[in-house]
N, CA, C and O atoms as a GROMACS GRO file, in nm:
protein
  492
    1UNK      N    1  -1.194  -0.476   2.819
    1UNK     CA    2  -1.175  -0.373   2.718
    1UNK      C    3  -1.027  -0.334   2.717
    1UNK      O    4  -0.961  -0.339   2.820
    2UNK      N    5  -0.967  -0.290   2.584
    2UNK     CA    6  -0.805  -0.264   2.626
    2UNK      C    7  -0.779  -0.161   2.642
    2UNK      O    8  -0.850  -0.080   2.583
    3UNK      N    9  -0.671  -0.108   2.726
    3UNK     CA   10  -0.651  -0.022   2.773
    3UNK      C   11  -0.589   0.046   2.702
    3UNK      O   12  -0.517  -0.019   2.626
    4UNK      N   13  -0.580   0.234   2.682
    4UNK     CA   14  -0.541   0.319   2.590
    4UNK      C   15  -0.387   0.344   2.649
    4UNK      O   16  -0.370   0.374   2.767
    5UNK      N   17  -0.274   0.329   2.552
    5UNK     CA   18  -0.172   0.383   2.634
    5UNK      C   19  -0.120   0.529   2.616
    5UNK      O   20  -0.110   0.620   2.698
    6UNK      N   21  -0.082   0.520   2.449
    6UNK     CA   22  -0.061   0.651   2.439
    6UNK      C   23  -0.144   0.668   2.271
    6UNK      O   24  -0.214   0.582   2.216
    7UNK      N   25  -0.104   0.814   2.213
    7UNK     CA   26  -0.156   0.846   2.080
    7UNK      C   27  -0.072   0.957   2.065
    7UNK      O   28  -0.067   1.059   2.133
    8UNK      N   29   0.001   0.920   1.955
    8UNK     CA   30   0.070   1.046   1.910
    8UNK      C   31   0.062   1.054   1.782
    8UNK      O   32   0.066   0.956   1.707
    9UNK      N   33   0.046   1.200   1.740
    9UNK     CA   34   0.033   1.211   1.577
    9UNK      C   35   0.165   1.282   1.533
    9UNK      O   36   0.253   1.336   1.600
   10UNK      N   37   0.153   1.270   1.426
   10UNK     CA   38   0.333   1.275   1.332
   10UNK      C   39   0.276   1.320   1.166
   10UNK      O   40   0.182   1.264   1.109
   11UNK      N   41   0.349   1.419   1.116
   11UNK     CA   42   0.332   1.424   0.997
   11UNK      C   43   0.393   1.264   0.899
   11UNK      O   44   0.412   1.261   0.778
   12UNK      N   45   0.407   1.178   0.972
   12UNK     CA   46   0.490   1.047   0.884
   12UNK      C   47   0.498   0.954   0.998
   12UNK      O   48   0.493   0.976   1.119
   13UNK      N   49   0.516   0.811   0.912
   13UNK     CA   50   0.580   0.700   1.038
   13UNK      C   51   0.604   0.633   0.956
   13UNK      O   52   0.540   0.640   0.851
   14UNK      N   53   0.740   0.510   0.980
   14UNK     CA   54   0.776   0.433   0.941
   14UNK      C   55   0.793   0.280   1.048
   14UNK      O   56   0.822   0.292   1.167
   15UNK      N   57   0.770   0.136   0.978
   15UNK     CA   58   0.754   0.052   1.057
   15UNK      C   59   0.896  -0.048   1.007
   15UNK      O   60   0.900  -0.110   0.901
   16UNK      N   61   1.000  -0.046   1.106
   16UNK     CA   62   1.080  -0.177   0.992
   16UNK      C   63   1.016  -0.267   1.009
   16UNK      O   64   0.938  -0.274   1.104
   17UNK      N   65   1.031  -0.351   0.930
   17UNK     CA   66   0.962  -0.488   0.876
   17UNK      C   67   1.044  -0.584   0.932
   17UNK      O   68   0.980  -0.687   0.950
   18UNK      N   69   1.190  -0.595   0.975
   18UNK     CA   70   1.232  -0.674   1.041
   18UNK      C   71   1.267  -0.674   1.178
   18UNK      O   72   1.312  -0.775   1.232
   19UNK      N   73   1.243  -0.526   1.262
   19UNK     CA   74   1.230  -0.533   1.395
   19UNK      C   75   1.068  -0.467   1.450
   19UNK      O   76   1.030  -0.461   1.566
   20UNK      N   77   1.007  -0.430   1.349
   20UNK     CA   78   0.893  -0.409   1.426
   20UNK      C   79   0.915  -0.277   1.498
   20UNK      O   80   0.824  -0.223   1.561
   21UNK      N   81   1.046  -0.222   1.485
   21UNK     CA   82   1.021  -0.067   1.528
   21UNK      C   83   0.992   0.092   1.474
   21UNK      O   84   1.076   0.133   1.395
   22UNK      N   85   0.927   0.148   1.495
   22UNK     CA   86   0.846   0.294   1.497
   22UNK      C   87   0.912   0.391   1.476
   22UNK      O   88   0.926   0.469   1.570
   23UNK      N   89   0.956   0.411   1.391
   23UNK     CA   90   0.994   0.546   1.369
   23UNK      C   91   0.860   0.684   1.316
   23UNK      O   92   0.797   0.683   1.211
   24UNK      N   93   0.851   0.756   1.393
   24UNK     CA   94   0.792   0.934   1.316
   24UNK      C   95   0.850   1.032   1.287
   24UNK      O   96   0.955   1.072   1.337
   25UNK      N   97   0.762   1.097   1.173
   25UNK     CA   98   0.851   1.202   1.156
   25UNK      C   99   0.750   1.333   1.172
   25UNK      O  100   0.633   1.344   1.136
   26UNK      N  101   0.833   1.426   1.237
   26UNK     CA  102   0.766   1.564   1.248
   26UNK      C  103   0.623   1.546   1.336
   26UNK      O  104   0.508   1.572   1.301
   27UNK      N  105   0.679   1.490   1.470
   27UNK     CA  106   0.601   1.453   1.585
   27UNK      C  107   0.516   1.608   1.594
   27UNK      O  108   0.570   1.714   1.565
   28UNK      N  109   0.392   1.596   1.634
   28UNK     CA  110   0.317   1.715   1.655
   28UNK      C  111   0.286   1.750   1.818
   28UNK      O  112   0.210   1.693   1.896
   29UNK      N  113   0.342   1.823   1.832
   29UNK     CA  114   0.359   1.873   2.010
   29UNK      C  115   0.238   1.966   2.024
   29UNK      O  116   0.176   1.974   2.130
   30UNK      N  117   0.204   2.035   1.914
   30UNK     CA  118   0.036   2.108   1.962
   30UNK      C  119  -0.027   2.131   1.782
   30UNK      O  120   0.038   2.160   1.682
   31UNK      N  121  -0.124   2.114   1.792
   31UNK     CA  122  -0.218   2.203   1.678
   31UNK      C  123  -0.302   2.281   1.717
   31UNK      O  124  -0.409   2.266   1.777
   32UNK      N  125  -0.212   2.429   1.656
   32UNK     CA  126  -0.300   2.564   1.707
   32UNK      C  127  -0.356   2.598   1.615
   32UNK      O  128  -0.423   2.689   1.664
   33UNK      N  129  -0.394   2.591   1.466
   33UNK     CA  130  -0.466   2.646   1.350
   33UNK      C  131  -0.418   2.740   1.289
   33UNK      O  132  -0.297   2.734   1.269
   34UNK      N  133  -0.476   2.834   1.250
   34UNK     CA  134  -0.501   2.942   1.148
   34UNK      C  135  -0.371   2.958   1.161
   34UNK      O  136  -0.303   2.907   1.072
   35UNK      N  137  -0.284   3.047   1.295
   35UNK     CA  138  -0.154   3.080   1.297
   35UNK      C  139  -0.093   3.040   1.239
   35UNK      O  140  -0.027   3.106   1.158
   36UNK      N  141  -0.082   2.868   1.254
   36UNK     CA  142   0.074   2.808   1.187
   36UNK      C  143   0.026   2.714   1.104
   36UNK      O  144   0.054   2.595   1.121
   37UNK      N  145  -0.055   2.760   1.003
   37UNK     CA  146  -0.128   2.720   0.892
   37UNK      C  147  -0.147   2.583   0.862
   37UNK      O  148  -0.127   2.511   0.764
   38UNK      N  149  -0.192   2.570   0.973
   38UNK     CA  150  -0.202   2.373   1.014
   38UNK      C  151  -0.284   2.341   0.878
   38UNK      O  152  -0.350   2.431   0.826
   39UNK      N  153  -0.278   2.202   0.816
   39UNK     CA  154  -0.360   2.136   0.779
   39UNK      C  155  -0.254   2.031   0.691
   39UNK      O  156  -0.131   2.040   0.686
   40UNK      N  157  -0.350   1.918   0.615
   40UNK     CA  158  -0.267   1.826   0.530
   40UNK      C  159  -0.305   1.718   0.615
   40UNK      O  160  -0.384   1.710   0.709
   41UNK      N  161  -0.209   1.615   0.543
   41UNK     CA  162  -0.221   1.444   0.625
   41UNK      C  163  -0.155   1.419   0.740
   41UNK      O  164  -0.037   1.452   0.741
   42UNK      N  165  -0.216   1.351   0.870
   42UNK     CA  166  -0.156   1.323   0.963
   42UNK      C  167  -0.141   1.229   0.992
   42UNK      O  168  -0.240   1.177   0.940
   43UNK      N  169  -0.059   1.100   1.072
   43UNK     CA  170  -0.020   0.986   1.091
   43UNK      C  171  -0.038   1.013   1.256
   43UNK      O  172   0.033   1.078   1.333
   44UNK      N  173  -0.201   0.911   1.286
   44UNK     CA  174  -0.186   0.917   1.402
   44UNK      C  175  -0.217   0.745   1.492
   44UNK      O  176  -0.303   0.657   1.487
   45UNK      N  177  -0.077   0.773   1.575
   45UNK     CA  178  -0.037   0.614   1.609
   45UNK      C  179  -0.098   0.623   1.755
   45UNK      O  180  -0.092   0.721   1.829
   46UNK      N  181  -0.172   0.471   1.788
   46UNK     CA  182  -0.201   0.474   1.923
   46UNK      C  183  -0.193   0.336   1.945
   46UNK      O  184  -0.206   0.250   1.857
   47UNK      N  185  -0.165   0.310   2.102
   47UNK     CA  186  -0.060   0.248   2.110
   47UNK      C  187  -0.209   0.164   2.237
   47UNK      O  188  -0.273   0.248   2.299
   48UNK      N  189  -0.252   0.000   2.265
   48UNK     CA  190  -0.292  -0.014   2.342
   48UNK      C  191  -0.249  -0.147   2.422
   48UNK      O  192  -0.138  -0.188   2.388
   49UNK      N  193  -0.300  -0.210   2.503
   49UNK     CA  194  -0.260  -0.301   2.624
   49UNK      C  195  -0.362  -0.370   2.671
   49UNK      O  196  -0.457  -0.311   2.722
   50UNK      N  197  -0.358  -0.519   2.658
   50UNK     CA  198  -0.463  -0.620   2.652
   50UNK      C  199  -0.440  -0.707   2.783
   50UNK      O  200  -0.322  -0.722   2.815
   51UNK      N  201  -0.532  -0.763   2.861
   51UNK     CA  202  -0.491  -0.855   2.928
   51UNK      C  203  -0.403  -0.993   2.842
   51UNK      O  204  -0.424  -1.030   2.726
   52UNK      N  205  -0.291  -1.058   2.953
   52UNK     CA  206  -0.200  -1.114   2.918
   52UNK      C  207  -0.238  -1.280   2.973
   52UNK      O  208  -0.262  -1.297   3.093
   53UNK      N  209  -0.241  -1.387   2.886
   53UNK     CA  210  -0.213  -1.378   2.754
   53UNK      C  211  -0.346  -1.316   2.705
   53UNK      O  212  -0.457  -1.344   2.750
   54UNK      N  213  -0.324  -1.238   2.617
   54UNK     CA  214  -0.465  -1.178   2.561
   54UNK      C  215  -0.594  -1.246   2.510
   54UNK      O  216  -0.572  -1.324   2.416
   55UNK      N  217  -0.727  -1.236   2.550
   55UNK     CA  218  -0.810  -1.312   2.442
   55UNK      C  219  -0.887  -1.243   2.342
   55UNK      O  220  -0.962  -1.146   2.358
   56UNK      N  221  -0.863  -1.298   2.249
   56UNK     CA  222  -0.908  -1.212   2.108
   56UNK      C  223  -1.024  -1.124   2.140
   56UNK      O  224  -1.122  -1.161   2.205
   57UNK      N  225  -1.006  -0.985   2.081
   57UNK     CA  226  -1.126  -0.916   2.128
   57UNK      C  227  -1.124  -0.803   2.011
   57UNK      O  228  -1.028  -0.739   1.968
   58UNK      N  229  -1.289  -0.796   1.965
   58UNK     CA  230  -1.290  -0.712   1.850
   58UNK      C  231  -1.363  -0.551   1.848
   58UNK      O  232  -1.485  -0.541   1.857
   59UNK      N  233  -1.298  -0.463   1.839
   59UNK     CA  234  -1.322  -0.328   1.902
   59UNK      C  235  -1.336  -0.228   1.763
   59UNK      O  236  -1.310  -0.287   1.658
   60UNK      N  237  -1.368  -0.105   1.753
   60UNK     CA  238  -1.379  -0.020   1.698
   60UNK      C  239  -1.284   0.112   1.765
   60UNK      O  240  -1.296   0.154   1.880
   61UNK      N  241  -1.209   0.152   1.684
   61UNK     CA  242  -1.121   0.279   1.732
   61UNK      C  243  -1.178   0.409   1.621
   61UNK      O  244  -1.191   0.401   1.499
   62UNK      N  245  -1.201   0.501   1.692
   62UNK     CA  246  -1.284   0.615   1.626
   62UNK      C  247  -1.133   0.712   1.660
   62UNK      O  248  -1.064   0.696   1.761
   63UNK      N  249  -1.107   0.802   1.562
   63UNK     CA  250  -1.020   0.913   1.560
   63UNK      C  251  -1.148   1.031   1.512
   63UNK      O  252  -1.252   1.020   1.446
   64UNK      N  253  -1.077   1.151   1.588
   64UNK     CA  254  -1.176   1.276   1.518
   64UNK      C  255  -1.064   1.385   1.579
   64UNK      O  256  -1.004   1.369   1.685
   65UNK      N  257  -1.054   1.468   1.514
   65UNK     CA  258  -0.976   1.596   1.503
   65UNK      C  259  -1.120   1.729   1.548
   65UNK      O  260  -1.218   1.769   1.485
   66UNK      N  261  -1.078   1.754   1.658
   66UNK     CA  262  -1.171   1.890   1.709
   66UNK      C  263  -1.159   2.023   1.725
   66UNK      O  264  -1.072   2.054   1.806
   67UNK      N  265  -1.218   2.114   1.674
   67UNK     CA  266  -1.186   2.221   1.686
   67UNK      C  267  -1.152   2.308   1.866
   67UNK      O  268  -1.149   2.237   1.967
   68UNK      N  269  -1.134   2.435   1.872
   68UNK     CA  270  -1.095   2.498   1.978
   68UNK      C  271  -1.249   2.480   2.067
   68UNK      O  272  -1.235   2.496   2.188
   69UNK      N  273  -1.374   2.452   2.026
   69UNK     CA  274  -1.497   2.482   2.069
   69UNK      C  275  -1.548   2.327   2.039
   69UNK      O  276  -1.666   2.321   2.002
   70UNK      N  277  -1.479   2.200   2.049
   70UNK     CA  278  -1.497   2.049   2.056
   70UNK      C  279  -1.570   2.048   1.894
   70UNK      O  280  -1.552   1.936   1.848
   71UNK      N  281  -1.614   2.099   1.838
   71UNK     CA  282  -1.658   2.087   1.693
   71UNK      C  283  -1.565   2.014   1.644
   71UNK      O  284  -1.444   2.031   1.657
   72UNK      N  285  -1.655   1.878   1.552
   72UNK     CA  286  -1.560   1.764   1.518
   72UNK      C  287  -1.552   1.822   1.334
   72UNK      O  288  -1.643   1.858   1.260
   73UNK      N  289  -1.407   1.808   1.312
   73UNK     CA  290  -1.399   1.865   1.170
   73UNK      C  291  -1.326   1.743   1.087
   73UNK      O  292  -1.289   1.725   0.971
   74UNK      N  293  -1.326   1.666   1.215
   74UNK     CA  294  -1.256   1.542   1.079
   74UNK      C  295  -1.276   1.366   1.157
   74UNK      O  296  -1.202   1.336   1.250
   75UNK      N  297  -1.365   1.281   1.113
   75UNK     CA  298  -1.414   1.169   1.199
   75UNK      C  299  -1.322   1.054   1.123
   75UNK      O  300  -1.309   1.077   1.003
   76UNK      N  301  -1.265   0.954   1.163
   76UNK     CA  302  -1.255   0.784   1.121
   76UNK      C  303  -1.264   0.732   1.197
   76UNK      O  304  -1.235   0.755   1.314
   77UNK      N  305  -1.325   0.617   1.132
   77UNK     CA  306  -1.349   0.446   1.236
   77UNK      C  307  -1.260   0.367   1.151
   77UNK      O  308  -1.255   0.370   1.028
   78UNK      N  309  -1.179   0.284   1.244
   78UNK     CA  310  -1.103   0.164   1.218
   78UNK      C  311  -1.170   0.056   1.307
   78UNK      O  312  -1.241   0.066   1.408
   79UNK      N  313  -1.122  -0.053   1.234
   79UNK     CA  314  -1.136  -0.187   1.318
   79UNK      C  315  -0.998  -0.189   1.412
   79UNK      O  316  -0.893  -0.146   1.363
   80UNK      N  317  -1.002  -0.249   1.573
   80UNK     CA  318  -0.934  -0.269   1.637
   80UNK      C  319  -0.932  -0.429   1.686
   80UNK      O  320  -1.017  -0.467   1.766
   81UNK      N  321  -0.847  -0.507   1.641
   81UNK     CA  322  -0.830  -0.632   1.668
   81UNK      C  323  -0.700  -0.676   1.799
   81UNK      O  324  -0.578  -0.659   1.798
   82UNK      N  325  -0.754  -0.710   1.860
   82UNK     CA  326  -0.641  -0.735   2.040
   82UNK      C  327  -0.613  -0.851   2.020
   82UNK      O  328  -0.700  -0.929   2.059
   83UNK      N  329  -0.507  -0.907   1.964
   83UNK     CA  330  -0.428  -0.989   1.934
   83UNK      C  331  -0.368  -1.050   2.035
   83UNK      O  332  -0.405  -1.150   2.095
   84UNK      N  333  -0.244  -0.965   2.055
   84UNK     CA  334  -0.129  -0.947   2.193
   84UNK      C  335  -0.140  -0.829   2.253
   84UNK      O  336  -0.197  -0.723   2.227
   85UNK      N  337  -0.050  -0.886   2.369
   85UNK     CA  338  -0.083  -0.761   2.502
   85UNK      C  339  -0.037  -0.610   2.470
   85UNK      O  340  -0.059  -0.528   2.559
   86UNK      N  341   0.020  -0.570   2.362
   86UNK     CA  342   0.065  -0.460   2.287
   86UNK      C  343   0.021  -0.458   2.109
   86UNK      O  344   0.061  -0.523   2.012
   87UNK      N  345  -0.090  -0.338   2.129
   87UNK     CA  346  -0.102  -0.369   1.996
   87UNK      C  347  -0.152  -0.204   1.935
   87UNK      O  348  -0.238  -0.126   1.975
   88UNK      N  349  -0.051  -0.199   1.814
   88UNK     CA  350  -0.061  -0.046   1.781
   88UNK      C  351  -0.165  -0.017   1.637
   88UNK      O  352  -0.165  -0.101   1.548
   89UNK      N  353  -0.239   0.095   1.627
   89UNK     CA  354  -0.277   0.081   1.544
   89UNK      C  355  -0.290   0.225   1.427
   89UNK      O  356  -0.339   0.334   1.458
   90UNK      N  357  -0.259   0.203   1.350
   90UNK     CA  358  -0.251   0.368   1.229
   90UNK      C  359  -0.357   0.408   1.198
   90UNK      O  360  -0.464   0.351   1.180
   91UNK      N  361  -0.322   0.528   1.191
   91UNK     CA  362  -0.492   0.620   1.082
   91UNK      C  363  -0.396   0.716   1.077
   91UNK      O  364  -0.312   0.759   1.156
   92UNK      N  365  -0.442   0.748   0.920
   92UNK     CA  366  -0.418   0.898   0.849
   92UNK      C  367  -0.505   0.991   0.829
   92UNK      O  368  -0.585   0.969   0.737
   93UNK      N  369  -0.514   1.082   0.882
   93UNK     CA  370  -0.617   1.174   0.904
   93UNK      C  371  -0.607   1.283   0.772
   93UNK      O  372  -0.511   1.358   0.761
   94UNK      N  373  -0.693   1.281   0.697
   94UNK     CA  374  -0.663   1.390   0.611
   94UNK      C  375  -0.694   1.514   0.616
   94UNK      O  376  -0.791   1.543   0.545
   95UNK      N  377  -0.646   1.603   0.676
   95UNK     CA  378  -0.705   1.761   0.810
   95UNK      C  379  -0.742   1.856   0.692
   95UNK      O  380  -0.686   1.858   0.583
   96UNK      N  381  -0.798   1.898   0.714
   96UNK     CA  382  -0.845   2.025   0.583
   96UNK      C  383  -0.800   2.143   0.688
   96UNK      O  384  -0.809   2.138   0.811
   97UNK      N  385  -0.746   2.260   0.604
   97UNK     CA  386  -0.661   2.385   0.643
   97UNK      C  387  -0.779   2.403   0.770
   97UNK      O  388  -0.901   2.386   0.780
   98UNK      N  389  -0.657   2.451   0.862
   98UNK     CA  390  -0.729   2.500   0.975
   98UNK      C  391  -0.736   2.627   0.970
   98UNK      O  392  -0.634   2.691   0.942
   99UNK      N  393  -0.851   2.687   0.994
   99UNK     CA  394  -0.868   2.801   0.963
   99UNK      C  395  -0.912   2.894   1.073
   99UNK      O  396  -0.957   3.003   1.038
  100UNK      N  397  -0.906   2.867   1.190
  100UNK     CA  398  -0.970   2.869   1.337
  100UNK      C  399  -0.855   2.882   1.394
  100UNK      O  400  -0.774   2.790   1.381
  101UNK      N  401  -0.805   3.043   1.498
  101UNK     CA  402  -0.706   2.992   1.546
  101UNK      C  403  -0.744   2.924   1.703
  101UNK      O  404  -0.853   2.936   1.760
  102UNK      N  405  -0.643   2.861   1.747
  102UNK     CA  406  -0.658   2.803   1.924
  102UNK      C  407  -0.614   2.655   1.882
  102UNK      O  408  -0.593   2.607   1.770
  103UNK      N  409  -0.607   2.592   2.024
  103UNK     CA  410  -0.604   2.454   2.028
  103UNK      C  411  -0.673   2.364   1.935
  103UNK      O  412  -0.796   2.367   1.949
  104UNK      N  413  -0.638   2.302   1.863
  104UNK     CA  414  -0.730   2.179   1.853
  104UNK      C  415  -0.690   2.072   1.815
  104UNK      O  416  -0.594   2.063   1.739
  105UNK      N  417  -0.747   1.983   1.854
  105UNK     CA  418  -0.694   1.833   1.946
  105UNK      C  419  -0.762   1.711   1.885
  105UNK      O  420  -0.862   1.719   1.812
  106UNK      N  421  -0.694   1.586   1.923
  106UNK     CA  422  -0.723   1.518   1.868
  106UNK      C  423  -0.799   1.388   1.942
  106UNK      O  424  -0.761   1.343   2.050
  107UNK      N  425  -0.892   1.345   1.881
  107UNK     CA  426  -0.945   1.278   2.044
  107UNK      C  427  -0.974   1.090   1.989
  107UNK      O  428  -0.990   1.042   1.877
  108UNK      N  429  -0.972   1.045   2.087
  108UNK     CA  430  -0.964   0.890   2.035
  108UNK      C  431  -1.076   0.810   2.183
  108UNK      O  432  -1.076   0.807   2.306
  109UNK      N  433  -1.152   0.759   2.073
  109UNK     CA  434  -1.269   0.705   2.146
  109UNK      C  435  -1.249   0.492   2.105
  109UNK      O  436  -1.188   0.427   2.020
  110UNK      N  437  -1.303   0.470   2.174
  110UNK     CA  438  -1.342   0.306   2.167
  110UNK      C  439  -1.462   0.236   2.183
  110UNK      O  440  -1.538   0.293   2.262
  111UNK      N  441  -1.513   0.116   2.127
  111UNK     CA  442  -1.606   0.085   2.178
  111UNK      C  443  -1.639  -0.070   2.095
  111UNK      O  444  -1.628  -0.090   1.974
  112UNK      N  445  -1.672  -0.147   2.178
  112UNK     CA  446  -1.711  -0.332   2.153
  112UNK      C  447  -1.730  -0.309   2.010
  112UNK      O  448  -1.794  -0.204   2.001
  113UNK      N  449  -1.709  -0.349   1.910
  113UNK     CA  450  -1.756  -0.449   1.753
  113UNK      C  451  -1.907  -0.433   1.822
  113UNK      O  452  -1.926  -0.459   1.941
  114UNK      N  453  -2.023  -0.384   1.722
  114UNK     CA  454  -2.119  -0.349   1.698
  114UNK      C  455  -2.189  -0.276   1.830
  114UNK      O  456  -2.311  -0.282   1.848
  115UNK      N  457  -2.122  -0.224   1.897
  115UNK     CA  458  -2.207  -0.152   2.023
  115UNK      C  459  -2.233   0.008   1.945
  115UNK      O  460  -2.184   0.041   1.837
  116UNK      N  461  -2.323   0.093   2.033
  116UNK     CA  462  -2.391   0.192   2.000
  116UNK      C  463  -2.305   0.304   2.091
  116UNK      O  464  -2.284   0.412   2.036
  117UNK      N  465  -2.268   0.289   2.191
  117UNK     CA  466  -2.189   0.394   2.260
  117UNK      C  467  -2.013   0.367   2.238
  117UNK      O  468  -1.941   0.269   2.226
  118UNK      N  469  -1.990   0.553   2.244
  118UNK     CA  470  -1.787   0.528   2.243
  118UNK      C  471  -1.795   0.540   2.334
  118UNK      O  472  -1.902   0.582   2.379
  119UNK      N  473  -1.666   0.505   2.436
  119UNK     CA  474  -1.602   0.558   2.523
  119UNK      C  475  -1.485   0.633   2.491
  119UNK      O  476  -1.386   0.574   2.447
  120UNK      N  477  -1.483   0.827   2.519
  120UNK     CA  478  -1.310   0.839   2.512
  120UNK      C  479  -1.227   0.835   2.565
  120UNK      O  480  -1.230   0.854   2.687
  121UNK      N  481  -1.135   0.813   2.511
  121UNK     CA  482  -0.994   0.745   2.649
  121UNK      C  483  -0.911   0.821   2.601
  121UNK      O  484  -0.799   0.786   2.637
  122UNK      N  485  -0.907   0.928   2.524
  122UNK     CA  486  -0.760   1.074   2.506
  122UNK      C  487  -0.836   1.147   2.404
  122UNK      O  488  -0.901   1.120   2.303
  123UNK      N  489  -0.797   1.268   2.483
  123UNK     CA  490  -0.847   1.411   2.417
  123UNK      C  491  -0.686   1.480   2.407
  123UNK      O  492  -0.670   1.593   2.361
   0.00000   0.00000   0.00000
């Protein structure tokens, strides 16, 4: 299974096309809600690590945005394809106004191409 490295969300990201490097913009260091009138589209990048040389392996990456009390207020599934031993993958989360103040976080689960259980690997 590949291993989670990191996940960071960004109001933006950009990929050059001729080096393959990452730029974000307006990196998100916490989402507290109601206060600082969180909501809108988010760009959230996560970053994973395959055995080397890798063998093709086909996964499901679940994103969900949770409230202060784990209440899930915003779910996606992507396909995760393990190519090479570094392999990143996007979702844009479209957050509806937070209206709740406190923490709330973003959590990223995994699990085999057609299996029934996630595993999460970052809250």
């Amino acid at each position: 299974m590949p291993r989670h490295l990191l996940t960071i969300a960004a109001r933006g990201h950009c990929v050059d096309v001729q080096t393959n490097a990452l730029t974000l913009f307006a990196v998100l260091e916490e989402l507290r809600g109601a206060e600082a009138g969180a909501g809108g589209d988010f760009s959230v990048v996560t970053l994973w690590d395959a055995d080397e040389p890798p063998e093709p392996q086909d996964h499901e990456q679940r994103v969900q945005l949770l409230d202060p009390e784990g209440t899930e207020l915003v779910s996606g599934t992507m396909p995760l394809h393990i190519q090479n031993p570094r392999h990143r993958v996007f979702a844009t989360v479209a957050c509806p106004p937070l209206t709740q103040s406190g923490r709330h976080v973003f959590a990223i689960s995994i699990r085999p191409e057609g299996a029934d259980e996630w595993q999460k690997v970052f809250e």
